[in-house]
GUTORKE-953902 format. One record per atom (N, C-alpha, C): x, y, z. Coordinates in steps of 0.001 Angstrom, whole numbers, plus 500000, padded with zeros to 6 digits. Last residue first. Layout:
XYZ...
***
This chain:
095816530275680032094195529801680029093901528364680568098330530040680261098114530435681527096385530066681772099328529776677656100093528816679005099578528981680278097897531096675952098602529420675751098673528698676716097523533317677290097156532150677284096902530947676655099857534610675751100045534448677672099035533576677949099037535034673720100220534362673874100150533897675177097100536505673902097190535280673037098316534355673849097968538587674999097321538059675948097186536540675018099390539726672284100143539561673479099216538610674778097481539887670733098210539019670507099411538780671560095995542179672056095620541060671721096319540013671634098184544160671419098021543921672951097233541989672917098166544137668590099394543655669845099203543474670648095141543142667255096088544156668114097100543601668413092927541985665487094131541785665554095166542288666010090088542788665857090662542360666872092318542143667080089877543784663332089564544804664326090296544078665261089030541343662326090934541461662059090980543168662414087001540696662998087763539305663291089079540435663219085311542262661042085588542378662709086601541817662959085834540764659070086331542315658641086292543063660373084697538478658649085806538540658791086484540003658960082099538465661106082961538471659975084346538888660014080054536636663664081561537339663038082123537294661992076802536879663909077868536183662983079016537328663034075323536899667674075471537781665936076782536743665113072931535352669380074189535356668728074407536133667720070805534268670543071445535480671301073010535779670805069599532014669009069096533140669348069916534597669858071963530136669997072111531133668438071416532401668679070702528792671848071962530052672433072098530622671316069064527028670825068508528609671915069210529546671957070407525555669446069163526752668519068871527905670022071926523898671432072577525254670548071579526301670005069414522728672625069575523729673376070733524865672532069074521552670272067873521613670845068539523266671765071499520029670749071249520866669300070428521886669353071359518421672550071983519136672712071736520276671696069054516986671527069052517869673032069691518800672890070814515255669806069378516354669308069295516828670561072520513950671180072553514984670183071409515713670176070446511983672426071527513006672822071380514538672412069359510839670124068485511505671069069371512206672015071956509652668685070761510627668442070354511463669316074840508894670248073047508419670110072114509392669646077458508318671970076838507723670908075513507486670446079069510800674487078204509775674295077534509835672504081508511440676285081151511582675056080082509959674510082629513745678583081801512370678460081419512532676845085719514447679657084941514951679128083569513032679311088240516332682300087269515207681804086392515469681033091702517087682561090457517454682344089811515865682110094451518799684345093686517617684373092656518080683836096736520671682069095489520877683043095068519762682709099103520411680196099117520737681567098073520749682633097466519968677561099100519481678292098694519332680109095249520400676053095986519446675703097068518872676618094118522744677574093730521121678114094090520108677179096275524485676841095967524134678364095603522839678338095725524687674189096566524117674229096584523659675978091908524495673256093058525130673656094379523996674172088888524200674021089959523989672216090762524660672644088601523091677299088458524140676229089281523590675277087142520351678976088259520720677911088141521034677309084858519365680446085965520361680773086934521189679681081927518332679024082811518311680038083477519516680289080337516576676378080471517369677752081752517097678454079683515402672953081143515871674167080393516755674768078046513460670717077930514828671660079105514654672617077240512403667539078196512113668666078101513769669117074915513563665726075209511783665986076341511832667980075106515260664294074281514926664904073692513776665539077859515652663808076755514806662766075516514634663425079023516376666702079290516123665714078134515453664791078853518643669155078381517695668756078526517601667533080707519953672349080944519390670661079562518628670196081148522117674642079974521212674295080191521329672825081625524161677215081656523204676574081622521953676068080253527128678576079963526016677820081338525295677126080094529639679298081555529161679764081306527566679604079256532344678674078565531337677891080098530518678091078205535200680833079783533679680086079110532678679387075316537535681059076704535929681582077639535026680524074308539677680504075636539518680274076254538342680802071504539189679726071870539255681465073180539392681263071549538147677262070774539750678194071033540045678966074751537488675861073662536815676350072830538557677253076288536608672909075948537866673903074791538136674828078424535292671418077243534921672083077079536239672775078879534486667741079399535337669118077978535539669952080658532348665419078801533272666359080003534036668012081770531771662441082254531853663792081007532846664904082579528800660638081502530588660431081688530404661973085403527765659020084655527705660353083685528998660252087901528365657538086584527896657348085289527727657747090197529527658656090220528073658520089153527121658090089427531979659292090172531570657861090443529945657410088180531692661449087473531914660156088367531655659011089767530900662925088639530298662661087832530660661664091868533517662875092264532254662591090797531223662315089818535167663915090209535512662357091093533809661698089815534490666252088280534362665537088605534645664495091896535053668220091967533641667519090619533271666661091130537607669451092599537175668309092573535848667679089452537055671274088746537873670322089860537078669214090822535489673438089542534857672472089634535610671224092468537470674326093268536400673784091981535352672564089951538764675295091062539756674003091443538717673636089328537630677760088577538072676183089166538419675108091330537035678909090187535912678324089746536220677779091895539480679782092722538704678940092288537460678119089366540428681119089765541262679938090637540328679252087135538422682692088329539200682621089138539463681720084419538282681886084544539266682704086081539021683357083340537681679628084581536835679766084760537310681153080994538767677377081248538603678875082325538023679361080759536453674480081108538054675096081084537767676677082108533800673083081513534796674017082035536162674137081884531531670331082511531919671390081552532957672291080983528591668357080408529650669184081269530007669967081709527084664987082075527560666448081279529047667350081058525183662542080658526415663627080792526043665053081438523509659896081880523842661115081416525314661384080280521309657632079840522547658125080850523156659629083097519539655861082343519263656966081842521168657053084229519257653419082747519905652917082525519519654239086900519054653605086532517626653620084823518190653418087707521512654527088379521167653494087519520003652643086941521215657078085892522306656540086415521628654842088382519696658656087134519038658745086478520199657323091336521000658231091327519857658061089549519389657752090273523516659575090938523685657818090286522392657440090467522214662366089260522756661636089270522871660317093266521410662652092579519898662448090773521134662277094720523546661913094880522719660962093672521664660963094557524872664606093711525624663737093724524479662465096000523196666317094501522866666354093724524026665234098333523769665422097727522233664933096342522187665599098594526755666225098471526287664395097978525112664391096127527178668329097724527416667915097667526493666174093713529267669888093903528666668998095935528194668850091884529317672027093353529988672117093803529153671219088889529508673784089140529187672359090511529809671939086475529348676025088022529875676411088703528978674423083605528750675226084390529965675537085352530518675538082858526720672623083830526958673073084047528540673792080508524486670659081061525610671704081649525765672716080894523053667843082000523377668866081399524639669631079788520762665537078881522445666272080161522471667544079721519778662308080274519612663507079992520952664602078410518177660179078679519163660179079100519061661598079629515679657620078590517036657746078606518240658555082026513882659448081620514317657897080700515001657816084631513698661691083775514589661339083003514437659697086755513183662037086178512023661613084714512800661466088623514881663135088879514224661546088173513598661282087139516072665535087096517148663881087515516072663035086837513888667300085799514493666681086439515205665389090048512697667469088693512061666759087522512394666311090990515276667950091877514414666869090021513433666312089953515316670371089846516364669157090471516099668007090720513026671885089365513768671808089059514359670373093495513662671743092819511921670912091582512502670891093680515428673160094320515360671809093783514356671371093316513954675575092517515507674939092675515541673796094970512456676810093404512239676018092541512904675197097709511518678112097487512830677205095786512264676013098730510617681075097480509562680199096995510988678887101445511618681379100858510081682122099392509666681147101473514150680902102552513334680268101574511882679856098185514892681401099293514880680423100508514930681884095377513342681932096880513652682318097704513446681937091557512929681311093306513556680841094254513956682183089600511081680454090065511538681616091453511939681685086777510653679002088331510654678528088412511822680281084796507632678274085250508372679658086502509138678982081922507128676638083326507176676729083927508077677677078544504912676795079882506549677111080977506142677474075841504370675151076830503846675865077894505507675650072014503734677049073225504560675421074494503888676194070396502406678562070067502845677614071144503911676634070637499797680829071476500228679777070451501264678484069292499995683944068945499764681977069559500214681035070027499179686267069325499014686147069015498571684548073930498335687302072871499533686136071344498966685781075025497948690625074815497566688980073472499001688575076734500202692864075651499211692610075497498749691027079714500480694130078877500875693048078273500423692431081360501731697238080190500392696700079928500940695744084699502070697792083205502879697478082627502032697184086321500996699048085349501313700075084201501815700009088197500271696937086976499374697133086217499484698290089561502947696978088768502873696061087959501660696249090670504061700039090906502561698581089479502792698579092708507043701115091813506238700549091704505328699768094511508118703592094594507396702684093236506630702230095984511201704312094972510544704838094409509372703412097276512870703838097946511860704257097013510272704705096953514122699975096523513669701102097457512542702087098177513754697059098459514710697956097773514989700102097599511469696143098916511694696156099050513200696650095143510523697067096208509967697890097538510613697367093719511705695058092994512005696727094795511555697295094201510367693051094761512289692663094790512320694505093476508075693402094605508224693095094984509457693550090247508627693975091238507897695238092566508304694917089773509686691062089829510659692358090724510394693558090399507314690170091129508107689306090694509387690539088031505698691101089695504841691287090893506497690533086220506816690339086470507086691692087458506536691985086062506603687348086360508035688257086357508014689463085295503877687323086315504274686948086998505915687453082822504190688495084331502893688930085527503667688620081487505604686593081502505791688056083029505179688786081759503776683977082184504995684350082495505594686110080721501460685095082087501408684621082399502513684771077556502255686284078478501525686770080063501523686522075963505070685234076840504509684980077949503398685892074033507885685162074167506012685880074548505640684656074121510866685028073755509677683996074373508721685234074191514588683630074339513785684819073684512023684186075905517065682965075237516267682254075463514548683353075909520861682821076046519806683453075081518339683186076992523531680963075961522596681342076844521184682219076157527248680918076956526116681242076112524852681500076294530619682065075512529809680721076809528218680264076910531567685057077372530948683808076635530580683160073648532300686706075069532326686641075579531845685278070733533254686651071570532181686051072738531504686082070473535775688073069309534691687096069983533187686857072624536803688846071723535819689778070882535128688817074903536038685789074292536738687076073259536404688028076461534741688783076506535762688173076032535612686824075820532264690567075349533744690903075530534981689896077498529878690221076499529948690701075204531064690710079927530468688609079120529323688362077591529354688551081234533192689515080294533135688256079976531920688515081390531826692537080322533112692150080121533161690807081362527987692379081877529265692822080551530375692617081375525204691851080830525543692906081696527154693360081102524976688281082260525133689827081107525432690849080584523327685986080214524501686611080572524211688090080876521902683283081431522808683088081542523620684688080765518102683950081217519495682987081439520568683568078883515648685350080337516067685197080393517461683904077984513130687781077627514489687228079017515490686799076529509836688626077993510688688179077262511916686926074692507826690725074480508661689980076055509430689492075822505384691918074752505648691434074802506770690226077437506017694061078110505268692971076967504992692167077046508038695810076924506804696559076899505664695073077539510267693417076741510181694920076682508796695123079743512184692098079526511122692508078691510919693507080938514931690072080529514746691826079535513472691210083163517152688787082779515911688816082215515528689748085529518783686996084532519308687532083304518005687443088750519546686584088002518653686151087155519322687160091374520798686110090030521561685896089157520765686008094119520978688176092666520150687687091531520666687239097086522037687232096028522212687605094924521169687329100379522596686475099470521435686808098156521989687174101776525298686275100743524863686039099508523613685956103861524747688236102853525683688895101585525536687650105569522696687219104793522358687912103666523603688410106379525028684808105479523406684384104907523068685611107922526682686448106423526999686074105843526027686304109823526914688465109780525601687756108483525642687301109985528378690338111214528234689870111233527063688602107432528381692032108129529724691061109448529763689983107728526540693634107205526375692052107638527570690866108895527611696285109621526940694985109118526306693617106525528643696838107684529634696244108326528652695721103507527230696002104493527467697078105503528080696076099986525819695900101068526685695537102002526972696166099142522567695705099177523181696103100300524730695701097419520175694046098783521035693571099074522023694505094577520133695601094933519819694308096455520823693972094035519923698757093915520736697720095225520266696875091223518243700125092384518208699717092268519214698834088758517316703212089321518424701983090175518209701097086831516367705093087605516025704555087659516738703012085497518493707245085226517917706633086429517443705760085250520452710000085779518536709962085648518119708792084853522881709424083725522570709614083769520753710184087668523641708840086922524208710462085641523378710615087517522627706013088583522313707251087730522317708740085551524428705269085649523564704957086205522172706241087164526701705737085908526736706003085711525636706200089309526612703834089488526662705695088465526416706117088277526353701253089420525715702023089184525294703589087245528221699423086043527283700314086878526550701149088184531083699201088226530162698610087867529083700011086784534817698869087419533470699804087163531683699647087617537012696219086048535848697194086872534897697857088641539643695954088598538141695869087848537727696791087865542443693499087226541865695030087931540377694962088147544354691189089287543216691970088898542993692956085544543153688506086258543639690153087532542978690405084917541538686542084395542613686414085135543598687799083226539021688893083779539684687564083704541197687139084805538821691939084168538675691298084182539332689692088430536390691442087714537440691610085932537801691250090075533802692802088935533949692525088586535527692710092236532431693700092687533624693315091856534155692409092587530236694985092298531088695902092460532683695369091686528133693599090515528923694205090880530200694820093718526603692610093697528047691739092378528602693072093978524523693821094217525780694588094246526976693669091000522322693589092194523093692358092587524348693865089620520333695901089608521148694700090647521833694616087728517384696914089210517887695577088747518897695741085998515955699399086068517140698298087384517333697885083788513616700645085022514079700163085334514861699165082022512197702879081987513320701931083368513714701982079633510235704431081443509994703851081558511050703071077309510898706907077176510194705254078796510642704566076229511253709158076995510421708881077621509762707277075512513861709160074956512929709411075227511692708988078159515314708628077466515180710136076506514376709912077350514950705706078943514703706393078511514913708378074902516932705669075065515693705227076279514590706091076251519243706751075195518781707254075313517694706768077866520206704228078596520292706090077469519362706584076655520096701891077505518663702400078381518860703739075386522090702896074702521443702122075820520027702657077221524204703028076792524092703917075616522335703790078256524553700535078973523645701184078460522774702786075713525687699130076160524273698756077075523373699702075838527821700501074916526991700938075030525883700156078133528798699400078454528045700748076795528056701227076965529978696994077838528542696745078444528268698568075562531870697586075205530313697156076048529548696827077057533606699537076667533541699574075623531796698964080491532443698303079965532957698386078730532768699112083652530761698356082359531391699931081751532107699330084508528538695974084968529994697414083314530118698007086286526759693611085402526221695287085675527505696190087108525188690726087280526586691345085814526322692972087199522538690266088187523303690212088350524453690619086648519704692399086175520682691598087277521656690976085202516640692757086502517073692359085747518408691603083586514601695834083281516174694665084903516364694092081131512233696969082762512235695828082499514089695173079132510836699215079650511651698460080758512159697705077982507972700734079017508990700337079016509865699064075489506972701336076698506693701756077972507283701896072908508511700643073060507716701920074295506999702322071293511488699167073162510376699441072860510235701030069912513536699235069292512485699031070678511004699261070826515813699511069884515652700083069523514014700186072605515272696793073279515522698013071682515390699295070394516277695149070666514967695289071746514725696442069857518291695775068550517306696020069629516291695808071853519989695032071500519882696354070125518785696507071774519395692203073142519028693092072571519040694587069373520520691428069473519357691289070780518868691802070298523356692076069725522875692499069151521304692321072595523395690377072574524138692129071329523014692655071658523855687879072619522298688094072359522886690015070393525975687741069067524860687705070486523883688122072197527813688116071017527666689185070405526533688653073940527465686173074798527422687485072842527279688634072571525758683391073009526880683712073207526484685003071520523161682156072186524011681134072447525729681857071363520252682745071467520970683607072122521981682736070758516847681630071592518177681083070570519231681871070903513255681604069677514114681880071003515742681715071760510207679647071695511081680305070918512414680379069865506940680125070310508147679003070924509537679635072774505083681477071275505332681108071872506743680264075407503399679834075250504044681021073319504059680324078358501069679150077028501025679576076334502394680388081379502203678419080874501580679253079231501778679030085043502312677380083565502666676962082546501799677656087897504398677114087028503059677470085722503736677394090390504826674689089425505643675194088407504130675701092442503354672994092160503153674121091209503645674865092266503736670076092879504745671128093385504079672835089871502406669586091267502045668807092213503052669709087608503988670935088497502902671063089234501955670895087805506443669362088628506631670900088503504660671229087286505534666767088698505933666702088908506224668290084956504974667203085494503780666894087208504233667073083241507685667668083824506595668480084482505292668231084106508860665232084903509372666206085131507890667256084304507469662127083933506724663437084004507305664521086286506788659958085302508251659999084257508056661279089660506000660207088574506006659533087310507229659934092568505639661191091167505648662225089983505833661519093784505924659338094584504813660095092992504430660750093535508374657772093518507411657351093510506424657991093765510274659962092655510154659643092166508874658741096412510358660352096000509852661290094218509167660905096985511278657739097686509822657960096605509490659322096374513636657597095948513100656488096405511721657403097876514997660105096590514709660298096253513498659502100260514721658649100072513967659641098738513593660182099986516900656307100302515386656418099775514481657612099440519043658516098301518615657634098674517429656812101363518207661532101454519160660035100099518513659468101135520039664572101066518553663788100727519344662425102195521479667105102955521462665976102454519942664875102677521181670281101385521247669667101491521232667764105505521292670436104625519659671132103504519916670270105813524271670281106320523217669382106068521891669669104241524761672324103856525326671091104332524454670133106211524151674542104458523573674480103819523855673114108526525530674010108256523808673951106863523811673987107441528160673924108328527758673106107862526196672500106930528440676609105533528659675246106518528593674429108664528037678011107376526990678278106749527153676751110241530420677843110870528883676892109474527811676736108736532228678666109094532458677245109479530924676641109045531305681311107924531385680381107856531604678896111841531367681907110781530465681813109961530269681335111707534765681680112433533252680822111985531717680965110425535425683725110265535647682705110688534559681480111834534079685925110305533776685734109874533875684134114618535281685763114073533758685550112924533090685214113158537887685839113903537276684653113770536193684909112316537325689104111300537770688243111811537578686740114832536666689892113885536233689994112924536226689024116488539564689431116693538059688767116032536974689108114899541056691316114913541326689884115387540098689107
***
């Protein structure tokens, strides 16, 4: 029983301090916005955000079409393979993925896999079934594994570290090709529902600097929990045939490298027309409800897309509670409700129709602090417009939230799962 109080109290203080870290006043914005001008990308590299040469990139917009351009190209790796994932279990198609780099890795080709030990607490949706997390399997098969933070009883005593997590979601083939956003090698990624799994994209591109750069930032994460020691100049990463756009790498670890916040600091303030945010996991706290106020105030259009299907109840409710805050902040707010009922577990910014974000990092306080994330944010029209290309599809399957729903949602219970994912989404 004084366990479980300690736990309790802990948590109460975490969402105390993490709430008050998140705390930027509408002065401060005004100042930041002044300092960095109207440029997102000029403001990540006044930031430091790096920026490198890549081709144009190609977008994989659900768990079966990325499946299967992941297994051709794994089919196709003649040196090594790089996977950091966050969620990794046994289903049916997702261990013909593993089975996929069991075979490869026997034929001599270097395959190395990250992933998050959240795996092991994978349900399917909608059930308390847990699906067996891709670990041992893995292991039994010889293949080189690591798991990311591992869980143990004395974390219990010290949340902050039980929430470290990696959400990042990233695979490298022989330093050529780098594929990075939203979709796990799990059951919603892959299978739920079979048509499709997740409504999610994956955005794949050649990139020399980038590539370099995420495999010196995998070797790192690889060696500080592995005994088994990897250098980053064992990976070869050939030059770039044709520079056709250029991309910004933001690769977050908070304390040590906090990027996320510079992310969203640079798209919404520098935002001028209109800005498109879709966002599944959306847990608003006052300084990220300020920096939307902040873009809508300034005549920017903002719309945000969230979801139905969440297929676990706290992810949905804690969502539903933060759609009255987005609306009051200006924002017209869609709700996705797809035929097949899948997650629209997308995210994906594009600003002015100019600057596009893939990757990991929900509008939430999680991938400001505590969760490793990556995004790619590339500079170019013809991007954008793809991406835009594919928002007009998902509108199709969208109704407008008003405000008179928005504050149906405003429950206790609601605002109680609000709260709990601050720290837990």
């Amino acid at each position: 029983m004084r366990r479980l109080s300690r736990i309790i109290g802990t948590i109460a203080v975490l969402i105390f301090l993490v709430t008050s870290l998140s705390c930027t006043s509408a002065k401060a914005l005004q100042k930041r916005q002044e300092a960095h001008g109207t440029s997102p990308t000029a403001w990540l590299e006044e930031s430091g955000i790096p920026s490198y040469d890549s081709s144009a990139p190609r977008l994989y917009h659900n768990g079966v079409a990325w499946n299967e351009r992941s297994r051709q190209l794994i089919d196709e790796a003649k040196e090594y393979i790089v996977v950091s994932i966050f969620l990794g279990n046994l289903y049916e198609v997702s261990t013909e993925v593993w089975d996929a780099l069991i075979a490869k890795m026997q034929s001599g080709v270097r395959v190395y896999c990250l992933i998050d030990s959240s795996s092991y607490f994978q349900t399917i949706p909608q059930s308390p079934i847990i699906i067996p997390a891709a670990f041992n399997y893995l292991r039994d098969a010889g293949m080189e594994v690591v798991e990311y933070n591992p869980f143990s009883l004395n974390q219990l005593a010290f949340i902050p570290t039980l929430l470290d997590r990696d959400h990042r979601k990233y695979w490298i083939f022989d330093g050529k090709h780098i594929a990075l956003g939203g979709i796990n090698v799990n059951y919603a990624s892959l299978a739920f529902p079979p048509e499709t799994g997740n409504i999610d994209t994956m955005v794949e591109f050649e990139s020399p600097g980038a590539i370099a750069q995420m495999i010196d930032s995998f070797v790192k994460t690889w060696n500080r929990y592995s005994p088994t020691r990897l250098d980053p100049a064992s990976f070869a990463v050939p030059d770039l045939d044709k520079a056709e756009t250029t991309v910004w790498m933001i690769d977050h670890s908070w304390p040590v490298s906090p990027q996320t916040t510079t992310l969203f600091d640079a798209i919404t303030l520098s935002s001028q027309e209109e800005l498109w945010m879709v966002e599944g996991y959306t847990y608003l706290t006052s300084a990220l409800k300020r920096r939307i106020a902040n873009a809508t105030e300034r005549g920017v259009k903002v719309n945000v897309m969230l979801s139905e299907n969440a297929g676990k109840d706290n992810y949905q409710r804690a969502a539903y509670w933060s759609a009255l805050d987005l609306i009051d902040a200006g924002a017209t707010v869609y709700m996705y409700d797809n035929p097949d009922k899948a997650f629209l577990h997308l995210k994906l910014i594009v600003s002015d129709r100019r600057y596009t974000v893939f990757g990991s990092p929900n509008y939430n306080l999680r991938s400001q602090t505590t969760s490793r994330e990556l995004a790619a944010v590339f500079d170019d029209e013809q991007t954008a417009s793809l991406s835009l290309a594919h928002i007009d599809e998902l509108v199709t399957h969208c109704r407008l939230v008003t405000r008179e729903e928005a504050l149906t949602w405003r429950t206790f219970t609601n605002y109680l799962y609000h709260l709990l994912m601050q720290v837990y989404g």
